[in-house]
PDB file with SEQRES, HELIX, SHEET and CRYST1 records, atoms N, CA, C and O in Angstrom:
SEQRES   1 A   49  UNK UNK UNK UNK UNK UNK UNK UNK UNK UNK UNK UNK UNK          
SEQRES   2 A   49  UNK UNK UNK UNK UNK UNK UNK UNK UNK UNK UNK UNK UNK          
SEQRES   3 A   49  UNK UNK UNK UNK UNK UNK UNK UNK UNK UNK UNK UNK UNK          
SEQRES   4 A   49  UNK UNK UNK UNK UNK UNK UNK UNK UNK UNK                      
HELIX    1 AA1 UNK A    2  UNK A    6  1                                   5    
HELIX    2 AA2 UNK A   27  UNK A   48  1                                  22    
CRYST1    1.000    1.000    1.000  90.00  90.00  90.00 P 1           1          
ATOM      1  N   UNK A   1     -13.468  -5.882  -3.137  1.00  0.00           N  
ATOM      2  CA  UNK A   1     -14.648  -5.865  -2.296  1.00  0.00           C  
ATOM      3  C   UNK A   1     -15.834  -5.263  -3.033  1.00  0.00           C  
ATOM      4  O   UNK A   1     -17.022  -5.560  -2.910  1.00  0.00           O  
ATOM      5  N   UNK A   2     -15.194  -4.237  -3.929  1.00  0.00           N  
ATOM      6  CA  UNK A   2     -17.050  -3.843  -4.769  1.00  0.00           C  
ATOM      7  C   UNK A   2     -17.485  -4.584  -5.444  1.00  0.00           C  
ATOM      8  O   UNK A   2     -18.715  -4.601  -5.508  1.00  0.00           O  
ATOM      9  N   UNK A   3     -16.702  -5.561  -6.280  1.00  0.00           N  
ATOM     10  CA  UNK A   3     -17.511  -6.406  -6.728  1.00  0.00           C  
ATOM     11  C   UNK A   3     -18.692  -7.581  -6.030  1.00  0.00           C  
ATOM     12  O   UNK A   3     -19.877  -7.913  -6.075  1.00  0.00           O  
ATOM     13  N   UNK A   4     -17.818  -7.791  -5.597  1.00  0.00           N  
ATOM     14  CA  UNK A   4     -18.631  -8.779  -4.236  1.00  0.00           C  
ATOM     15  C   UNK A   4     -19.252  -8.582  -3.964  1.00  0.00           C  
ATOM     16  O   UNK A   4     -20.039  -9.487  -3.686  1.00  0.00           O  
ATOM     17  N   UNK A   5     -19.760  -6.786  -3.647  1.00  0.00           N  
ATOM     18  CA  UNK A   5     -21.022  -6.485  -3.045  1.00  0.00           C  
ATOM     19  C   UNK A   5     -21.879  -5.977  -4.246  1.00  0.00           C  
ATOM     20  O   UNK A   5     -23.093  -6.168  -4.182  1.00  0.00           O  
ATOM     21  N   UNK A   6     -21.416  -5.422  -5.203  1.00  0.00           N  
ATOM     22  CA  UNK A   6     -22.183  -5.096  -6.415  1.00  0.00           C  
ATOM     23  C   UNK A   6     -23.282  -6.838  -6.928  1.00  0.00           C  
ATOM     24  O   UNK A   6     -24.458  -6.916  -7.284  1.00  0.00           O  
ATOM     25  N   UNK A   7     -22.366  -7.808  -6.762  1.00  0.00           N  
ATOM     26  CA  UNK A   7     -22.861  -8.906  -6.869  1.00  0.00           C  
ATOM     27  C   UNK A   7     -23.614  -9.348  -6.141  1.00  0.00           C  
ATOM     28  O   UNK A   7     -24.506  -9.963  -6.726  1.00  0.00           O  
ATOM     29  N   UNK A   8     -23.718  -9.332  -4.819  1.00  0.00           N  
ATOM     30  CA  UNK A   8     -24.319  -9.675  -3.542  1.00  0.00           C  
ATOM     31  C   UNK A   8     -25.543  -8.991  -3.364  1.00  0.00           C  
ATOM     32  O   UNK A   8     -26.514  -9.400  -2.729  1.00  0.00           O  
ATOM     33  N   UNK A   9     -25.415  -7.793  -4.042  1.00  0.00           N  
ATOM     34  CA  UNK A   9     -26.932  -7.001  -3.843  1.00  0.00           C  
ATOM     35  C   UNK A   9     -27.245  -6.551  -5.291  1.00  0.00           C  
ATOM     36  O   UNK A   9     -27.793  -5.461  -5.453  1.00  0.00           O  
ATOM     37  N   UNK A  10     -26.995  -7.164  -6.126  1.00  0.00           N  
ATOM     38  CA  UNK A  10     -27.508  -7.204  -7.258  1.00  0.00           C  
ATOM     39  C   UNK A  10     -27.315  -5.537  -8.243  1.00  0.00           C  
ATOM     40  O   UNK A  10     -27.979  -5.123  -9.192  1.00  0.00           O  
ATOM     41  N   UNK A  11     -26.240  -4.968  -7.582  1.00  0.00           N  
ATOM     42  CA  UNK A  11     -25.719  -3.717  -8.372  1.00  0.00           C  
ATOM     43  C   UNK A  11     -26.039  -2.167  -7.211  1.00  0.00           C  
ATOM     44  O   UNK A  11     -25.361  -1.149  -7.068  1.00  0.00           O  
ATOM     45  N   UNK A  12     -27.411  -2.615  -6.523  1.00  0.00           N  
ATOM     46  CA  UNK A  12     -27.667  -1.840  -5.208  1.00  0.00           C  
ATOM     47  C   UNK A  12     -27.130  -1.214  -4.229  1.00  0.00           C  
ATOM     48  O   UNK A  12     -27.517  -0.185  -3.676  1.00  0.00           O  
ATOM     49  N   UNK A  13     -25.809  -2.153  -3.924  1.00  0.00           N  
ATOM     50  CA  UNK A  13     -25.323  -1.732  -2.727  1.00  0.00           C  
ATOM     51  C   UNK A  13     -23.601  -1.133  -2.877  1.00  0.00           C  
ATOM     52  O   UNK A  13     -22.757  -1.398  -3.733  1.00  0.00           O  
ATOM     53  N   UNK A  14     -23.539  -0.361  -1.829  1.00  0.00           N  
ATOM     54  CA  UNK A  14     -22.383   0.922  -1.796  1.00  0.00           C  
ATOM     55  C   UNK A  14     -21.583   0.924  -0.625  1.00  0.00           C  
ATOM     56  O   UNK A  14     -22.225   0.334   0.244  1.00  0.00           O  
ATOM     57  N   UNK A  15     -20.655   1.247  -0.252  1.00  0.00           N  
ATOM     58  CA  UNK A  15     -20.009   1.208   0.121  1.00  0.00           C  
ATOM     59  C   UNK A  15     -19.130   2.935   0.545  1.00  0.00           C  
ATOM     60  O   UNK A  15     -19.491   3.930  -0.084  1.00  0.00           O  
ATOM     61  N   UNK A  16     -18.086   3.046   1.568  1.00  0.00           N  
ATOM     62  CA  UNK A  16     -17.580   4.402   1.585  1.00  0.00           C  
ATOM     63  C   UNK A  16     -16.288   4.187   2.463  1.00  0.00           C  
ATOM     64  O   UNK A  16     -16.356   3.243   3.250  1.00  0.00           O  
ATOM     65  N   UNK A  17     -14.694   5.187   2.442  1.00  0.00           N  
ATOM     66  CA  UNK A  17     -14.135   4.296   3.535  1.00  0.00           C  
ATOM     67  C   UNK A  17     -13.772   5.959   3.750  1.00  0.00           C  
ATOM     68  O   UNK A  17     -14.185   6.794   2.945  1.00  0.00           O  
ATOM     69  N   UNK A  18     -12.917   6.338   4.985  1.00  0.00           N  
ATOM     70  CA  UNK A  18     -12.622   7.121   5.334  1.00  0.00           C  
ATOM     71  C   UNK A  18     -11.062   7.039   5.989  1.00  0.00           C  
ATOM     72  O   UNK A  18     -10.833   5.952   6.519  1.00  0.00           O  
ATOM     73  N   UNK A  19     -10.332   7.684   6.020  1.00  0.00           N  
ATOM     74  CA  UNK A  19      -9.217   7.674   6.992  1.00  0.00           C  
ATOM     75  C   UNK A  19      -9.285   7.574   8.353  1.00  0.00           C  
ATOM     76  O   UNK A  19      -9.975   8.415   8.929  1.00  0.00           O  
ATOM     77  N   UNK A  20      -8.788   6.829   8.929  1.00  0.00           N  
ATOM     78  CA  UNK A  20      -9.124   6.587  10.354  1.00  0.00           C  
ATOM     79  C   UNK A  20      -7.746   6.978  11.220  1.00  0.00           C  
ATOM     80  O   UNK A  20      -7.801   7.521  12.324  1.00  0.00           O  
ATOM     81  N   UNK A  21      -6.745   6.685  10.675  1.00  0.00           N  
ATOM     82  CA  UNK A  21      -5.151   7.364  11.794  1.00  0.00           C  
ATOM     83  C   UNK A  21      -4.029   6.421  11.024  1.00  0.00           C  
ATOM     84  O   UNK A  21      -4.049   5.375  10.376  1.00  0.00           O  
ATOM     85  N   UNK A  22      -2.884   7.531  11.531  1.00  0.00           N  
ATOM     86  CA  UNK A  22      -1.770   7.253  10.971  1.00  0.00           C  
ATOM     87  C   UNK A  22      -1.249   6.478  12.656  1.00  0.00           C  
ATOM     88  O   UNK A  22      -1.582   6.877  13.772  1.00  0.00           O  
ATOM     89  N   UNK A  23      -0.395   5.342  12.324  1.00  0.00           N  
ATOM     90  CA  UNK A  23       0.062   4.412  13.054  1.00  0.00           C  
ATOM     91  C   UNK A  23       1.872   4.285  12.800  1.00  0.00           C  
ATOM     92  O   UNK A  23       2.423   4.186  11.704  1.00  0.00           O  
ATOM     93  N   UNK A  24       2.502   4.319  14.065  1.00  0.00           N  
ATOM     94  CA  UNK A  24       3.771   4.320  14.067  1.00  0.00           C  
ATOM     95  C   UNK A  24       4.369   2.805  13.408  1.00  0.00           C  
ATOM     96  O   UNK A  24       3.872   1.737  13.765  1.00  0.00           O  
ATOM     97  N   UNK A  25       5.545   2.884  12.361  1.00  0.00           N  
ATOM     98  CA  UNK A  25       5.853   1.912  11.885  1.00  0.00           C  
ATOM     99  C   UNK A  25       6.625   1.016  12.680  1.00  0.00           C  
ATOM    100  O   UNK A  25       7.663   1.673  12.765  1.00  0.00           O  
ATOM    101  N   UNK A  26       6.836  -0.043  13.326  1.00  0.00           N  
ATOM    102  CA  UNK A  26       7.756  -0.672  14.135  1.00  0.00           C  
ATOM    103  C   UNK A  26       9.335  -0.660  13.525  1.00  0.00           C  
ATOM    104  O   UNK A  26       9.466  -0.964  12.339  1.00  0.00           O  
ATOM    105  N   UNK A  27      10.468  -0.332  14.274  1.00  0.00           N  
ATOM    106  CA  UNK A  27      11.600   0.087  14.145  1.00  0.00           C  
ATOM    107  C   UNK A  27      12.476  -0.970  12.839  1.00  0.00           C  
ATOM    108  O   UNK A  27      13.262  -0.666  11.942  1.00  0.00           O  
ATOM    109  N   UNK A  28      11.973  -2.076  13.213  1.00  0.00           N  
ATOM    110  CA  UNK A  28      12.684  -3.514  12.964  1.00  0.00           C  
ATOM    111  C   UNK A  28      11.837  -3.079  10.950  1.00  0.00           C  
ATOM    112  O   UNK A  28      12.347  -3.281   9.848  1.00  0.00           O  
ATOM    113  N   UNK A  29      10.885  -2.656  11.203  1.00  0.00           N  
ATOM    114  CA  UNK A  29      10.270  -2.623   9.853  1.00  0.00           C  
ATOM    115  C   UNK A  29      10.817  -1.881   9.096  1.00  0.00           C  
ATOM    116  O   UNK A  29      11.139  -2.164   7.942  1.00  0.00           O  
ATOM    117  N   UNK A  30      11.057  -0.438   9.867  1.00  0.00           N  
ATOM    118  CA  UNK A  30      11.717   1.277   9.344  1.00  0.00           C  
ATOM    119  C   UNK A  30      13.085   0.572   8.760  1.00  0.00           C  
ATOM    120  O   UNK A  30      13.481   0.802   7.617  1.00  0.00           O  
ATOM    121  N   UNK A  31      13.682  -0.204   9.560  1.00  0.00           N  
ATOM    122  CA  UNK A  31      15.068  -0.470   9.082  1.00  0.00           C  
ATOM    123  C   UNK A  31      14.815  -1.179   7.865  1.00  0.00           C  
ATOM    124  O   UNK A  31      15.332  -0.594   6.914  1.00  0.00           O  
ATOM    125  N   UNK A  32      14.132  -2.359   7.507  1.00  0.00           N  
ATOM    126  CA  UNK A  32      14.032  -3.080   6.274  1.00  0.00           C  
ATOM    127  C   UNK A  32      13.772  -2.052   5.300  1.00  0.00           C  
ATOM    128  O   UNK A  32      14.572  -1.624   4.468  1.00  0.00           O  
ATOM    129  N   UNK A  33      12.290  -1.609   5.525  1.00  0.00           N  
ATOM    130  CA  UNK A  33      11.763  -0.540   4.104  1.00  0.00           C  
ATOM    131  C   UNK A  33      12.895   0.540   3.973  1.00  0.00           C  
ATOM    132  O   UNK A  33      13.216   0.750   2.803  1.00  0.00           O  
ATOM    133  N   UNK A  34      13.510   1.204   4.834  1.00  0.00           N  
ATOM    134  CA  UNK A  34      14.775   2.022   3.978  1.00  0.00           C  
ATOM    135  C   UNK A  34      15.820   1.506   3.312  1.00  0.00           C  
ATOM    136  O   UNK A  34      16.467   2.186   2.516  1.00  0.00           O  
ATOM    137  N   UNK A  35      16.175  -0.170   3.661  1.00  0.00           N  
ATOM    138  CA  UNK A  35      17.174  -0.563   3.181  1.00  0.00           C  
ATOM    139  C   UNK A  35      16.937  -0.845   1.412  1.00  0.00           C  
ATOM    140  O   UNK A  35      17.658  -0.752   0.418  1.00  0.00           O  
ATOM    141  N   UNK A  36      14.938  -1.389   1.786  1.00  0.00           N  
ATOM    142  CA  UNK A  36      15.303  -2.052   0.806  1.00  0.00           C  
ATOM    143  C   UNK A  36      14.615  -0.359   0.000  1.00  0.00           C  
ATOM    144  O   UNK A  36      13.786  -0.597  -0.878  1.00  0.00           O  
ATOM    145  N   UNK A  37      14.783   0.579   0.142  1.00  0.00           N  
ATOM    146  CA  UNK A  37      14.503   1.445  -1.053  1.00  0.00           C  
ATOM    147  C   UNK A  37      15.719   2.327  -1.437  1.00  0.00           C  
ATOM    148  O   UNK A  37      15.869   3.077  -2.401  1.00  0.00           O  
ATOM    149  N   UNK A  38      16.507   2.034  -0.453  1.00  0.00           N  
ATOM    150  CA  UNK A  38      18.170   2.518  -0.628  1.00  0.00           C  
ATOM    151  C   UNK A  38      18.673   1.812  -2.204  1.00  0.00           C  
ATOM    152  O   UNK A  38      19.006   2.348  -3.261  1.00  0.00           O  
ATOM    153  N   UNK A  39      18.513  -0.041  -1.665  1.00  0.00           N  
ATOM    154  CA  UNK A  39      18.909  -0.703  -2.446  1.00  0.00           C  
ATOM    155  C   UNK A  39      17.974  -0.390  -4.433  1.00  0.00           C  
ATOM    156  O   UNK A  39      18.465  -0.272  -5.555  1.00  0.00           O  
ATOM    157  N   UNK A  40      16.533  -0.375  -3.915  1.00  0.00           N  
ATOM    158  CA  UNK A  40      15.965   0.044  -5.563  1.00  0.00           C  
ATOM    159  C   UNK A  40      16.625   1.605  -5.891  1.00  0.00           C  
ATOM    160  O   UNK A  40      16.910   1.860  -7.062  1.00  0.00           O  
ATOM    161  N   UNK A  41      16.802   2.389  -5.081  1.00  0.00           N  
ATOM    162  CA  UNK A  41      17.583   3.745  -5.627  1.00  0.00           C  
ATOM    163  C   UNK A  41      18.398   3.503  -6.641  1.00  0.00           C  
ATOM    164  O   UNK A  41      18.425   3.897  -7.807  1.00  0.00           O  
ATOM    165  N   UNK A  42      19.376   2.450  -5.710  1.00  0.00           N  
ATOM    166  CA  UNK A  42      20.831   2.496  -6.380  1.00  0.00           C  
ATOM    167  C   UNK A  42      20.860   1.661  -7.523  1.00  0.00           C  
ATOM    168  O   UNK A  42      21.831   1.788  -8.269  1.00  0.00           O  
ATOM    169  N   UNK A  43      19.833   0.685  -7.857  1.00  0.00           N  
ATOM    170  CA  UNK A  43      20.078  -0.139  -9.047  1.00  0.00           C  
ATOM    171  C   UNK A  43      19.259   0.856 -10.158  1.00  0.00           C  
ATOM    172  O   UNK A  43      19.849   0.948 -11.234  1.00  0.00           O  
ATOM    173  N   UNK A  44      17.974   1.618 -10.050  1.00  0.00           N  
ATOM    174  CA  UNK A  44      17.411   2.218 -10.475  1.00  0.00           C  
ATOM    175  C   UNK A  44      18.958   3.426 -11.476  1.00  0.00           C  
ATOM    176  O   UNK A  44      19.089   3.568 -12.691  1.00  0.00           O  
ATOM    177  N   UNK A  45      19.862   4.072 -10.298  1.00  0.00           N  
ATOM    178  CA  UNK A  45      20.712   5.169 -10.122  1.00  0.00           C  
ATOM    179  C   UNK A  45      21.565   3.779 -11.640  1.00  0.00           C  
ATOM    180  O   UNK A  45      21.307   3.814 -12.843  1.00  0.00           O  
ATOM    181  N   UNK A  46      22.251   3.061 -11.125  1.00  0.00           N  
ATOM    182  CA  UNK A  46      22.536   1.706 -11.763  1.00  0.00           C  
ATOM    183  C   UNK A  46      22.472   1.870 -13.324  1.00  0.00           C  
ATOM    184  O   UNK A  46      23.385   2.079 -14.123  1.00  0.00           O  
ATOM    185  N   UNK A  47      20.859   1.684 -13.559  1.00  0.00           N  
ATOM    186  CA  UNK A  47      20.649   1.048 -15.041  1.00  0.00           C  
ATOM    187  C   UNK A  47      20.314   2.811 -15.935  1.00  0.00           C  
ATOM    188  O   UNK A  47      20.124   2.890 -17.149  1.00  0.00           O  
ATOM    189  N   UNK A  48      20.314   3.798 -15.164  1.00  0.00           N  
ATOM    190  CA  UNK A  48      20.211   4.860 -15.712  1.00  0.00           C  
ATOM    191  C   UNK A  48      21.252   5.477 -16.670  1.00  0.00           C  
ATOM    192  O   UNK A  48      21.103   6.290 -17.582  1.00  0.00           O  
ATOM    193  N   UNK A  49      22.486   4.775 -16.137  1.00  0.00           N  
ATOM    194  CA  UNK A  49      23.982   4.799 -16.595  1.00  0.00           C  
ATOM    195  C   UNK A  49      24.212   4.504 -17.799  1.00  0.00           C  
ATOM    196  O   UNK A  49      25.367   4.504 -18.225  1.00  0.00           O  
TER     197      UNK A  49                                                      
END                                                                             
């Protein structure tokens, strides 16, 4: 996006973002993302061998 606007306004224009809130992850999601970082652990744990 900065480029776009660096381009759009000819180097002029700026931009700023802020934190706005932390949002609960849906359950169905929690279950995937732990599985799948269980699974990079263990191949990680794996090739360390």
């Amino acid at each position: 996006y900065a480029n776009e606007l660096r381009s759009m306004t000819q180097g002029k224009g700026g931009f700023s973002m802020e934190f706005h809130k932390y949002s609960p992850v849906p359950r169905n999601l929690v279950d995937d993302i732990v599985a799948k970082r269980k699974a990079d652990k263990e191949q990680r744990l794996a090739m360390a061998k």
